[in-house]
C-alpha positions in Angstrom: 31.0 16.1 -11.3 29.4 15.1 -8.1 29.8 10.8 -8.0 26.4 9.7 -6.2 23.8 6.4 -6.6 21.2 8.8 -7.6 22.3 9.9 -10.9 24.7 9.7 -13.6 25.8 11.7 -17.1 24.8 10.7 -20.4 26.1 12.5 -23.8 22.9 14.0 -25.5 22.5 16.4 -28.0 20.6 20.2 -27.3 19.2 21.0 -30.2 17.7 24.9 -30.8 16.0 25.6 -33.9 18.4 24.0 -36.4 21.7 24.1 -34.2 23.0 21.1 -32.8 24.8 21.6 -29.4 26.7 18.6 -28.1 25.7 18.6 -24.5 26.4 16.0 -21.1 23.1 15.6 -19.2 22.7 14.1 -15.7 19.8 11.9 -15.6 18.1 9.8 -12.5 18.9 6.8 -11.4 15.7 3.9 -11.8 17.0 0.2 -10.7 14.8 -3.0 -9.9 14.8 -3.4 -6.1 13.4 -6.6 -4.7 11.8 -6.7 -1.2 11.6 -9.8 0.3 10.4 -10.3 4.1 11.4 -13.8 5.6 12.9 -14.8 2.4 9.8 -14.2 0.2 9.7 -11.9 -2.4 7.1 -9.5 -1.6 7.8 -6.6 -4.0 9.5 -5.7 -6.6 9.6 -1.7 -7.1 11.8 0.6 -9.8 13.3 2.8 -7.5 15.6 5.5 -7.0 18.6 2.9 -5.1 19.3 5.6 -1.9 17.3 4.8 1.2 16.5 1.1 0.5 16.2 0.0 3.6 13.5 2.8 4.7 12.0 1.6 1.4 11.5 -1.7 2.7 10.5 -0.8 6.2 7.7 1.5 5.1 6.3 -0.7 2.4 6.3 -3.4 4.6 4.3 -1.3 6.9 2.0 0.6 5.1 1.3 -2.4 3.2 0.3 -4.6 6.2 2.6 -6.9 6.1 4.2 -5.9 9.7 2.4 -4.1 12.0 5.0 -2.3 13.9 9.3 -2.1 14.1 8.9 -4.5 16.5 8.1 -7.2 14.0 11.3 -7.0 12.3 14.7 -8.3 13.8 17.0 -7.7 10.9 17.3 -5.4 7.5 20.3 -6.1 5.2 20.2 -4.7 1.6 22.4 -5.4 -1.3 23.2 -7.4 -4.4 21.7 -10.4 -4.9 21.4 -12.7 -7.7 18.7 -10.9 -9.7 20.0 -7.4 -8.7 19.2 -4.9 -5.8 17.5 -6.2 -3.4 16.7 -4.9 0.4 16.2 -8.6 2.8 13.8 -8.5 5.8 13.8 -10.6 9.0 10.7 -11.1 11.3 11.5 -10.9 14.8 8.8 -13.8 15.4 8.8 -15.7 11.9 4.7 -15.2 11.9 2.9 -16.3 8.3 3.1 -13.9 6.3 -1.0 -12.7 6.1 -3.0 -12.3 2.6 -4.8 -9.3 4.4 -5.7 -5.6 3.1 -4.0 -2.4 3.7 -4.0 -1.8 7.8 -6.9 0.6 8.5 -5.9 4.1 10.1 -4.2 3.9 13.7 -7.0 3.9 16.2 -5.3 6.3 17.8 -4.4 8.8 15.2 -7.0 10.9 16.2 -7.0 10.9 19.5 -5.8 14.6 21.1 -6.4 17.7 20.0 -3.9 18.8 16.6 -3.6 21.7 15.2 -1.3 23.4 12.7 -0.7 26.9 11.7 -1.2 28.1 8.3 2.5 29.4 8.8 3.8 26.2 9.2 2.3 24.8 6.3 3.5 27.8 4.0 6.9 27.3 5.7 7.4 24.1 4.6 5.9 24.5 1.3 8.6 27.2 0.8 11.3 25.1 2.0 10.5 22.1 -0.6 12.9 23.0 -3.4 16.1 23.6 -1.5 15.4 20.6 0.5 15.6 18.3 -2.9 18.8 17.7 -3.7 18.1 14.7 -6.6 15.2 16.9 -8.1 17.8 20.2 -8.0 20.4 17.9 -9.8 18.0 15.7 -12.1 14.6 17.2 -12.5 13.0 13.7 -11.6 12.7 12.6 -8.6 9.2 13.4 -6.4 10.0 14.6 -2.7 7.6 13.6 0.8 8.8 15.6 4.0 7.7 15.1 7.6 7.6 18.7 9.0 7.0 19.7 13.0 4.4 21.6 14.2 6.3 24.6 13.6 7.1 24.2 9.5 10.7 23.0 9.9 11.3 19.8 8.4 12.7 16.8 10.6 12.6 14.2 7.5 12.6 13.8 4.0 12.7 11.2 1.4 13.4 11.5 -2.9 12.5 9.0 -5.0 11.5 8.9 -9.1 8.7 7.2 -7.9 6.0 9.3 -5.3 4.6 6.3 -3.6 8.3 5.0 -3.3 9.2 8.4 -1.3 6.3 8.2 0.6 7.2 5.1 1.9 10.7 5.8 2.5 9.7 8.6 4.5 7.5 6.6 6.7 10.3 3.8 7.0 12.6 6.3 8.6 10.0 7.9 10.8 9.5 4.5 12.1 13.2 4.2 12.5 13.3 7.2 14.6 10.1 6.4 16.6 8.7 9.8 15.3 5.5 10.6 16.7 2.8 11.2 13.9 0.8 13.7 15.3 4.1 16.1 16.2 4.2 17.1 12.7 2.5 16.5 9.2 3.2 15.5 5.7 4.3 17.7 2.1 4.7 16.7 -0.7 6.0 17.6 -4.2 3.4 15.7 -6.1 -0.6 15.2 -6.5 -1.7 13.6 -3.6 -3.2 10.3 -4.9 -5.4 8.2 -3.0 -2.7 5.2 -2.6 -0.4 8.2 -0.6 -3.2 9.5 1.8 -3.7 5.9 2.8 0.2 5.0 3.3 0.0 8.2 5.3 -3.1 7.3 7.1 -1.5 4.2 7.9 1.2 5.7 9.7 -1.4 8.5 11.5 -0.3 11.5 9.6 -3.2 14.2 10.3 -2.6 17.0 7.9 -1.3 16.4 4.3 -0.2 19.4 2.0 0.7 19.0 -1.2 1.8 21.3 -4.1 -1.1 19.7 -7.0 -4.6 19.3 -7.1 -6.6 16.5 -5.1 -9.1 13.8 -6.9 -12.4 13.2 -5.4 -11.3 9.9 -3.6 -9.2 11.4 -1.7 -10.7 14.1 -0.5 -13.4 11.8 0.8 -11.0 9.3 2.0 -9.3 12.6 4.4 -12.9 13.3 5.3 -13.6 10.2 6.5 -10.6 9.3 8.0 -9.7 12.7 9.9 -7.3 13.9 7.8 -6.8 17.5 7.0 -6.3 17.8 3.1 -4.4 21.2 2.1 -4.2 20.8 -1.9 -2.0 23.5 -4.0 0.4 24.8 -1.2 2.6 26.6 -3.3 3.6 30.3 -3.5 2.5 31.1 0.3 -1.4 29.9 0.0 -2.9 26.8 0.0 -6.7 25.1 -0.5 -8.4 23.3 2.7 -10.6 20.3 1.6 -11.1 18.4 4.2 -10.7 18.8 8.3 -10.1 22.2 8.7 -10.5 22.2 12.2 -6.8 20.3 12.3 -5.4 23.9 11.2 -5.4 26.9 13.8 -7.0 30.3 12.3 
C-alpha cells in the first residue's frame, strides 16, 4: 500500500445485509496545523498536512494579513510543541493589523478576459483524474487554477474546501501566476468565504461542480466575477458576468 501524509489504513468491518466482511479501509488524513506569522499564532486550521506552507501563504493572504509575497522573508513548517505547525517571517516586522478581508485587486478587472466554454468543460472533465487524495480516500475537496485554454497549471486537495482554496492561491503566489491568465474550478459548492479568497487574489471566472447561494451570486455580480455553477458532465450554468466567457 502506497505510504503518503495524506492517508492511512484502518481495519473496519463491511457489512451487507447480515454478512460481516472483515475489510482494511484507507481513510484521510485531518491534523491541527498552527499558523503563526512573526511568532503569533494567527490560525489554527484541521487540515490535510501536504502543502502547508501554501496553506500558510494563502491564508495569510487572502486573509489580509500580508498584502503581497513580498511581505514575507521566511516560511519554515514543522513540529512544534503543540503539533504541526507552518512559522511565517515578515520581511519588515510591520504590526500585525486588526483589519477586514483585503477588498478585490483594483486591478483585477482591468483588460479585457474572456474564456471559452471549452475550457471550462475541459477542466471540469479533467477534475477527477487530477485528485489523487479524493481517488484514494473519498474526502478530500479539490481547487484548480486552469489557463485560458482548460489545461490545469495548479491544483490543491485538502479535507477542508476553504483550506484547498487557499493552498491553491499560496502556490499561485509562489509562482507569480498571473490571475487573469486562467480561472478557478472547483470540486465543491462555491461558498461565499471561497469567492472572496478568490476575489482576493483577482480570479475572474469561477466554475464549480454544485449549486451557488444567493450571496454569492451577488457578491460575483458586484465584484466582476463570472459565476459558472454545476460544471459537470460537459454543461455548466452562467450566473453572473457572462460577458467574461466568449460565445
Amino acid at each position: 500500500m502506497e505510504s503518503n501524509s495524506y492517508s492511512k489504513p484502518y481495519s473496519a468491518w463491511y457489512v451487507a445485509e447480515a454478512n460481516w466482511v472483515p475489510v482494511t479501509e484507507v481513510v484521510a488524513v485531518e491534523e491541527s496545523v498552527g499558523i503563526y506569522y512573526d511568532g503569533q499564532l494567527i490560525e489554527e486550521a484541521s487540515c490535510t498536512p501536504e502543502d502547508l506552507k501554501d496553506l500558510a501563504i494563502g491564508y495569510l493572504y487572502t486573509s489580509g494579513t500580508i498584502e503581497c509575497l513580498d511581505d514575507v522573508s521566511c516560511v519554515e513548517d514543522g513540529i512544534g510543541e503543540a503539533g504541526l505547525e507552518v512559522r511565517v517571517l515578515s520581511s519588515n516586522q510591520r504590526r500585525i493589523a486588526e483589519s477586514p478581508r483585503l477588498p478585490l485587486r483594483a486591478d483585477a478587472t482591468a483588460g479585457e478576459f474572456r474564456v471559452s466554454p471549452e475550457a471550462v468543460h475541459r477542466a471540469s472533465a479533467a477534475l477527477l483524474g487530477a485528485q489523487r487524495m479524493h481517488r484514494g480516500t473519498g474526502a478530500t475537496h479539490a481547487a484548480a487554477f486552469a489557463d485560458l485554454a482548460g489545461g490545469y497549471r495548479c491544483i490543491r486537495e485538502d479535507i477542508g474546501r476553504h483550506n484547498a482554496v487557499d493552498k491553491l492561491i499560496g502556490a499561485l503566489l509562489g509562482s507569480s501566476t498571473a490571475p487573469a491568465s486562467g480561472f478557478v474550478h472547483l470540486s465543491s459548492r462555491c461558498a461565499l468565504d471561497l469567492a472572496k479568497k478568490c476575489a482576493v487574489f483577482g480570479i475572474r471566472l469561477i466554475s464549480t461542480v454544485s449549486a451557488p447561494t444567493s450571496a454569492v451570486i451577488e457578491f460575483a455580480d458586484r465584484q466582476g466575477i463570472a459565476l459558472c455553477a454545476f460544471s459537470r458532465n460537459g454543461h455548466f450554468t452562467v450566473y453572473t458576468h457572462p460577458e467574461n466567457l466568449s460565445r
